[in-house]
N, C-alpha and C positions, 0 to 999 in steps of 0.2 A: 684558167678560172673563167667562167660564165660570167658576163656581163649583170649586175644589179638587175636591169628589167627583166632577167631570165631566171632571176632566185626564186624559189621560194622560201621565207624568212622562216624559222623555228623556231622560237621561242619557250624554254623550259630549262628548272633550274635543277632538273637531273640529269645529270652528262650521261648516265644511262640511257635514260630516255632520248636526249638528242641524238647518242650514236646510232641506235636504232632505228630514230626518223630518219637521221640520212642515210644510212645504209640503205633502207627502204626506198626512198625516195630516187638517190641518183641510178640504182640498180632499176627502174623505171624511168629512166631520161629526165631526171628533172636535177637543174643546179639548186644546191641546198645553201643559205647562208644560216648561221646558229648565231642565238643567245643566250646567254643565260640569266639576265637579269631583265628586269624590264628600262632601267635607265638605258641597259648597253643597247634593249630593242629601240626605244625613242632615238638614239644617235643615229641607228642606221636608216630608220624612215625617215629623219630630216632631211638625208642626205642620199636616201635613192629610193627608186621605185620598186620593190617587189612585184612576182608576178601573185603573190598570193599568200597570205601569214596564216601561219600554225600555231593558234595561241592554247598553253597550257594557262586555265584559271588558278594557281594556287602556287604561291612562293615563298619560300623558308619553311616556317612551322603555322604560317596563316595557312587555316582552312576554309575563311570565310567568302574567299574570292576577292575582295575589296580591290586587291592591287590587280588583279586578273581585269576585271572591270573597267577600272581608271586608265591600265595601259588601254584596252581597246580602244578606251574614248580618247585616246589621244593617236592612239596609231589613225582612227576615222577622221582626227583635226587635218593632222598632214598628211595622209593617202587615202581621202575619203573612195575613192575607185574601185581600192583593191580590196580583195572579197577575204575574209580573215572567217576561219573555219577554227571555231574553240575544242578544246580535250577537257575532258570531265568527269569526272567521276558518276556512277550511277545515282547513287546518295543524292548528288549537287545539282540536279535537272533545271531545280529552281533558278539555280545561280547561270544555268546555260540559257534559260528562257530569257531572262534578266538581259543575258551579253544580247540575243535575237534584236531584243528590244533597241539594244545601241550600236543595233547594225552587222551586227556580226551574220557572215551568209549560215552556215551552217553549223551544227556542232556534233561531235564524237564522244563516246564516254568509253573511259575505261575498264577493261582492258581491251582497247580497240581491237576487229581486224582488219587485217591489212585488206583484204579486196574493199570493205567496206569505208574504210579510209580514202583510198584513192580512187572508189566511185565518188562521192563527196568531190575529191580534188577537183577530179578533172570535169563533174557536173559545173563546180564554182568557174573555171576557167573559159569553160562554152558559152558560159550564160552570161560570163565578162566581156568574150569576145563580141557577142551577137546582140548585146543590147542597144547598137543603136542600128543593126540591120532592119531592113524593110522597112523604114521609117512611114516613108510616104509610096510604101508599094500599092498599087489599085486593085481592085480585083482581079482583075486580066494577071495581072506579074505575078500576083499569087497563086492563080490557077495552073501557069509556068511551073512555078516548082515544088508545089504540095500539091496531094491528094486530100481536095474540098469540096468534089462535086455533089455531097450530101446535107451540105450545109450550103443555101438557099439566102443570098442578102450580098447586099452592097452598099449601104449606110455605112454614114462613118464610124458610129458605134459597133457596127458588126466586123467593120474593118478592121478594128481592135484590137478585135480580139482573136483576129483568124491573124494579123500579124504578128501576137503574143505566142499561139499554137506554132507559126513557123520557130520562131525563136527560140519555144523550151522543147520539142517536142525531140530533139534529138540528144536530149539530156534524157537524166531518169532522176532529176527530181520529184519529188512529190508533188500535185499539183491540187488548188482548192477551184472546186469553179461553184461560183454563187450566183442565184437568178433566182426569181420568182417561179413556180410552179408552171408547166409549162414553156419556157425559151429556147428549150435544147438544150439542155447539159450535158446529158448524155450522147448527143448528138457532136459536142467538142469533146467529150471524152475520147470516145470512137477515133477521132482524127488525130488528137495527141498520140494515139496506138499508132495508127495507121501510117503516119509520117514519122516514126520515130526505127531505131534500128529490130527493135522488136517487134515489126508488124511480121506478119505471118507465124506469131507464135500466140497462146492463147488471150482470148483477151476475157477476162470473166467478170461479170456483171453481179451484184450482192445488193437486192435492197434490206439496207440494213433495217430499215423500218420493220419489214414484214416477220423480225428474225426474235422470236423470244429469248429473255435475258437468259434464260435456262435453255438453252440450245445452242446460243451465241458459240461456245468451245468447238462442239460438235461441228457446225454448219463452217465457221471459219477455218480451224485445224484436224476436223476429223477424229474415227473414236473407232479403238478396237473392238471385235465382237466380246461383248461382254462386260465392256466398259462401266454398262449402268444396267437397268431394267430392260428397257426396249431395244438394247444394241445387241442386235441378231446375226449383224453381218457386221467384217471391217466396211468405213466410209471413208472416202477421200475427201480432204477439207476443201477448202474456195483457194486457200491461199497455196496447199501445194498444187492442185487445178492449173494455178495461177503461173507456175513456177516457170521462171525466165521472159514470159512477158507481162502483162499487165492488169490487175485487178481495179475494180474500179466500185467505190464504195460509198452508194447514192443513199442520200438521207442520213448522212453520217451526224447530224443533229439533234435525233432521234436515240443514239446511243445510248445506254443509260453506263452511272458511273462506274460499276461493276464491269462492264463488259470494255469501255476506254481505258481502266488499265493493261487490260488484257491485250487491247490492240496496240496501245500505246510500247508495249514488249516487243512485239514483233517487227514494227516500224522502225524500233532502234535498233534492235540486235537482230536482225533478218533472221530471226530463229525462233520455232517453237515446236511443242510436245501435243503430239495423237494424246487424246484422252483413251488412258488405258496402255498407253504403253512411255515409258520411261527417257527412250533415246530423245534427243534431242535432235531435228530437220533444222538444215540451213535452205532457206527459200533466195532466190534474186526474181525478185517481182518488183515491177513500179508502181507507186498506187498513188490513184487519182480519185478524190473524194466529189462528193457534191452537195448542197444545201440549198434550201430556200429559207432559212432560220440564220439570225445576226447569231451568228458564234458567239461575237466578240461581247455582245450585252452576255451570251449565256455564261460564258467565261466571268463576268462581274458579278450574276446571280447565284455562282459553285453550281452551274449544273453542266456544266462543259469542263473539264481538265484543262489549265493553261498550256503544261507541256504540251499534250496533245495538240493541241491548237496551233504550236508553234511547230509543232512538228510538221505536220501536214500541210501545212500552207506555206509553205519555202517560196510557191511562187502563186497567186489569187489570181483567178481571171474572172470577171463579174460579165455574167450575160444577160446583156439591156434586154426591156420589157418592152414586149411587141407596140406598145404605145411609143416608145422612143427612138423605134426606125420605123415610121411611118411609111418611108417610099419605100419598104422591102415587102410591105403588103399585097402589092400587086403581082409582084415575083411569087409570091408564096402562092395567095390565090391560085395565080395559074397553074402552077406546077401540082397544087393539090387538086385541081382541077383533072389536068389531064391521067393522075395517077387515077384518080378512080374511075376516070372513063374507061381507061387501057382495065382495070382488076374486074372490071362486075361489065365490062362488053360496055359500056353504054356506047350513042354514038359518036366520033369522035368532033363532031359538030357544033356539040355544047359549048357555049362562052359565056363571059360575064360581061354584061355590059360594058358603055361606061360610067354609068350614075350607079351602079350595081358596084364600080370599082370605088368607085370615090367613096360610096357611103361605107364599104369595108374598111376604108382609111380613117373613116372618123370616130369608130367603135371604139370604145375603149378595151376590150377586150382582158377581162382579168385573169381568164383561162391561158392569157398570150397564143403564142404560135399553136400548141395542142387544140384553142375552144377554134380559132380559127380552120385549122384542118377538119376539124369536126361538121362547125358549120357549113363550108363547103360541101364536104359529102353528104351530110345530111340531107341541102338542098336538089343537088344533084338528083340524086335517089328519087325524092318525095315530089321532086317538082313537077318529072316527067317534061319541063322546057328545054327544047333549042336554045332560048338563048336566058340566062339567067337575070332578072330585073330585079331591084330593090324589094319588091313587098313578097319575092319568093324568099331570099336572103332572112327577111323581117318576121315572116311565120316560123321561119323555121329556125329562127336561135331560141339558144335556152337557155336563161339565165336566173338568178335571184333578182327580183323587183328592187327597188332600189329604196322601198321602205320595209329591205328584208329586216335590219337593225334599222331602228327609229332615236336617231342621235339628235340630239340640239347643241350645239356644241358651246350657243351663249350659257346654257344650263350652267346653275351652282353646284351640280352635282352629276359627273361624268361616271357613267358605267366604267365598272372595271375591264380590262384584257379577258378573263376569264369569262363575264358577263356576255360581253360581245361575240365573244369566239361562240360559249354555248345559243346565243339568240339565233346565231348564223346559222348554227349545224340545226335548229329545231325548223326554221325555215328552210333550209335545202330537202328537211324531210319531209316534210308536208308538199312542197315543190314537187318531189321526185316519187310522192309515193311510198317510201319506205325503200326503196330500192338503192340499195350499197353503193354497188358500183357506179351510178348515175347519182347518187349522194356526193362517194370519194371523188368524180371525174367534175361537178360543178363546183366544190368546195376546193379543189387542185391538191388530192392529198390522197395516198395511198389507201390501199383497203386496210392494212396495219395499222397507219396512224391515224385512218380515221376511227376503229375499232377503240384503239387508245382513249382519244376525246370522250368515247362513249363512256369510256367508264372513269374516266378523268372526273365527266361531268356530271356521273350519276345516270347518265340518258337511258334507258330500254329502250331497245331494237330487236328486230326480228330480222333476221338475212330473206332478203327477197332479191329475187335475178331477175 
């Protein structure tokens, strides 16, 4: 018999179901201990370590979860470590978002399958092992054993996060990464791919923003010819595209609620149907989301799914704003420096001061890393100088004045969200001309969502390039 810390515990008060999880389980190397009540599970976590609990929510004739619940929060009292993975029913999501809440790593619903059971396991297990790896690795020890060389930084906030990327990246959990417009999200997505067992398989990109709700099916699972009006040809979706390595799903805040259940299906059950044809696709893809939008408030307003929410963020990485690694600005600088010398010939001569570096330090930069690279080339280009000095820098950024929105904030009466958002967008227009793309690239929001606003706001527009 296998030692306690080499169990994993089960817990379910259908002996059916227990025989099944262990046959399953040790037929995959793993020592199983069972329970089948929750008193009998509390006995056995006072008294040893699991590598990892299989908790079913629902015992006797309760369907409500209650005691499903209560045991977790007691199995977290005495083995707060070990990473307990709930069984659920479809119906009960509510009740599995609930257990996420009190800790629980992950959840299954029924009728499980088995590969997607013990991807979960053995996700839980890596992510148990490796959470206190690379604690205090530096850049140098990082650059040793992942591929990072596209991501640019050495603040301790950037270190963060490239030692969170080491850690999950060889799982296939879901991953959420959140920043402001502009940090590089896409930029850590990429690298989660890259360092994980799936790199050299596809990695495909989906902004979900730009994707209308009435296309959403089509664009993510694909549609036989004939499906609808305009389906002329079969299309391949994003997510079979996607299949065995990685899809990655930017402005996933943007979603509307119609289209989150849809994806919310697939994320659970790795399965879903070509519009126009009936069969049923099992996909194994890992998906990596992204935002510049607080979920967690949209989740309180009903305009986010909490499932969903839980679903997709098993693990958050937050990418700090180019104001909050200040000393990675000169690194960036240069490097976007010399990228545009090498793409457009310039000579490779050009530099940036040093009062030209410093004062790049002290911008606030709302664009982040994007208005940054921007500003660089821009200068480059326009300046025609050898060597770059502040008032070259200073002509040629471009920004909203800073009485785009005119706030008092002692005022008895503060603009609403909506008020401000639309003041901003009516100034970026006027700023830019009418011009879209230099509208959506100052405001840091796609050509989709900024379109949205438009008509959010009521605004008329005219598309200018």
């Amino acid at each position: 018999m296998s030692s306690s810390a080499e169990n994993i515990l089960v817990v379910d008060d259908d002996e059916a179901i227990l025989s099944s999880l262990k046959m399953l389980l040790t037929r995959n190397g793993h020592g199983v201990y069972t329970c089948s009540s929750p008193s009998e599970a509390v006995d056995y976590v006072r008294a040893n370590t699991p590598k990892l609990v299989l908790l079913d929510m629902n015992f006797g004739q309760s369907t409500n979860g209650e005691e499903g619940i209560a045991l977790l929060r007691k199995v977290k009292v005495f083995q707060p470590n070990v990473p307990v993975i709930l069984i659920t029913g479809w119906g009960s999501i509510a009740l599995a978002v609930e257990g996420m809440k009190c800790g629980a790593a992950d959840f299954i619903t029924k009728p499980w399958q088995n590969a997607v059971l013990l991807e979960s396991i053995a996700n839980s297990l890596k992510l148990t092992q490796s959470v206190h790896s690379f604690t205090n690795a530096n850049r140098a020890e990082l650059d040793k054993q992942f591929r990072l060389t596209s991501i640019i930084g050495e603040s301790p906030k950037m270190l963060d996060v490239l030692r969170t990327v080491g850690r999950i990246a060889r799982t296939s959990v879901p991953v959420l990464i959140t920043g402001e417009s502009g940090t590089g999200k896409e930029l850590i997505a990429e690298a989660i791919h890259e360092n994980s067992d799936r790199r050299g398989k596809p990695f495909v990109k989906v902004n979900l923003g730009g994707i209308a709700s009435s296309l959403f099916e089509s664009e993510m699972f694909g549609h036989k010819k004939g499906a609808f009006t305009d389906a002329k040809s079969d299309r391949v979706g994003r997510f079979e595209m996607a299949n065995s390595g990685t899809i990655f799903l930017d402005e996933i805040g943007d979603l509307d609620l119609a289209s989150q259940v849809k994806l919310l299906r697939v994320l659970q059950e790795h399965t879903f149907e070509v519009l126009g044809d009936s069969q049923t696709k099992r996909v194994d893809v890992r998906v990596v989301c992204a935002t510049n939008r607080d979920l967690r408030a949209m989740v309180e307003r009903g305009e986010f799914r909490e499932d969903l929410y839980y679903r997709i963020n098993l693990i958050t990485i937050a990418v700090p704003p180019l104001r909050e690694r200040q000393n990675d600005v000169t690194l960036l600088a240069k490097q976007f420096l010399a990228n545009v010398c090498a793409e457009q010939r310039v000579s490779q001569q050009v530099m940036l001061s040093r009062l030209a570096l410093e004062w790049l330090k002290k911008q606030p930069f709302a664009g982040n890393v994007r208005e940054l690279k921007n500003l660089v080339e821009r200068t480059v280009l326009l300046s025609g100088a050898d060597t770059i000095e502040v008032e070259h820098l200073a002509s040629n950024q471009v920004g909203i004045p800073k009485s785009a929105v005119d706030i008092t904030i002692n005022s008895p009466v503060l603009p609403t969200i909506d008020e401000m958002e639309k003041a901003l967008i009516l100034k970026a227009m006027d700023a830019c001309n009418g011009n879209i793309s230099q509208i959506a690239r100052m405001l840091g929001l796609s050509r989709g969502a900024l379109y949205r606003r438009f008509d959010k706001h009521g605004i008329p527009y005219e598309a200018k390039e």
